[in-house]
N, C-alpha and C positions, 0 to 999 in steps of 0.2 A: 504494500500500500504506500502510494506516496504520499507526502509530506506537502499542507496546502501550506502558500506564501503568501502574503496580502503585498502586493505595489501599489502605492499612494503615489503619485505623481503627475500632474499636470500638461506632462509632457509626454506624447505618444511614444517619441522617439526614445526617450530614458528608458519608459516602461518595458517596452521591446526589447533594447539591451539586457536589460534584468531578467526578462523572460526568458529569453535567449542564453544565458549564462545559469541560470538553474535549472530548466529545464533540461540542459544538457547535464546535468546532476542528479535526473531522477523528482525533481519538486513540481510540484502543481501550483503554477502562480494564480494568483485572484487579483483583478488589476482595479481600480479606484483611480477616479478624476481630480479629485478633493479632496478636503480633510472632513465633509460633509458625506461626503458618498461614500469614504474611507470610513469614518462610522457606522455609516449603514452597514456594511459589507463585514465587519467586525462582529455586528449584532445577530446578521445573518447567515454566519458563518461559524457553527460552532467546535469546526474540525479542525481552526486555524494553529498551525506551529508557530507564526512569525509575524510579523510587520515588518516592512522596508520604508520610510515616509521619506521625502520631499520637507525642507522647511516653507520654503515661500511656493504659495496654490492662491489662487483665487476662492472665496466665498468663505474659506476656512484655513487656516496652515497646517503645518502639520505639528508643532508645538500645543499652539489650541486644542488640535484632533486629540494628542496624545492624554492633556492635560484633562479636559472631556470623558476619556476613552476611563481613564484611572477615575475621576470622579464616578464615574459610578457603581466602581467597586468589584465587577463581575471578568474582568479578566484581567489580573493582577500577575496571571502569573505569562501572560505572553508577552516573550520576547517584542522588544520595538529598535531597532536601528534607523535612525536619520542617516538618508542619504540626501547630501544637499551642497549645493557652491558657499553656502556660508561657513565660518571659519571662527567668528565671535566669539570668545570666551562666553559673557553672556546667555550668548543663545545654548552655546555647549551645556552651561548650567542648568539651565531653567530643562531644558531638557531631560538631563539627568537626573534631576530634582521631582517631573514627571514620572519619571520611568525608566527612559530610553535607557538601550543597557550598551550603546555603543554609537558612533559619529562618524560616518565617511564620507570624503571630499570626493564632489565629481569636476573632474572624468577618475572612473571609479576602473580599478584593474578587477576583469571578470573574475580572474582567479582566490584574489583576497574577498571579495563578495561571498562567489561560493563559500570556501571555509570561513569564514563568519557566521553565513548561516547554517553551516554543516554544524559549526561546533556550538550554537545557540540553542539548534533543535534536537540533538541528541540526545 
């Protein structure tokens, strides 16, 4: 059985990437537009191993999403990785402070992706 993934990202072409590089790993990605639809998709998905989020999305971020996602208490124990061009101390914290159990800069190497999420969801 694989291993579902949630991509959060705004950006087709990120998403792709991502899917692209787990899927060749054996993972079932689950793709989200938002940090709104990334909710949804969280709530409605109770097989999830992971989260991959995006910081800066339209209508929600992925900060927000994360901070959201922990308030309401019911999946505390899934993994969440920001993958994002930001770099802010800051934003690293508040993240971390959510949840996030890890922070990768893009252009993100496929290879360290996978093993991140390899060694998140085992």
């Amino acid at each position: 059985m694989s291993k579902k993934v949630l991509v959060v990202d705004d950006s087709a072409t990120v998403r792709q990437q991502v899917r692209l590089a787990l899927a060749q790993s054996g993972f079932d990605v689950v793709e989200a537009v938002d940090g709104v639809d990334g909710q949804e998709k969280i709530s409605a998905t109770p097989d999830l191993k992971m989260v991959i989020c995006d910081v800066n999305m339209p209508r929600m971020n992925g900060i927000d999403m994360i901070e959201a996602v922990a308030a309401t208490g019911r999946h505390t124990a899934l993994p969440i990785v920001m993958l994002t061009t930001e770099g802010q101390p800051a934003l690293i914290q508040r993240a971390k402070a959510a949840g996030a159990k890890g922070w990768i800069v893009k252009p993100f190497k496929a290879d360290l992706l996978v093993a991140a999420v390899q060694k998140l969801t085992a």
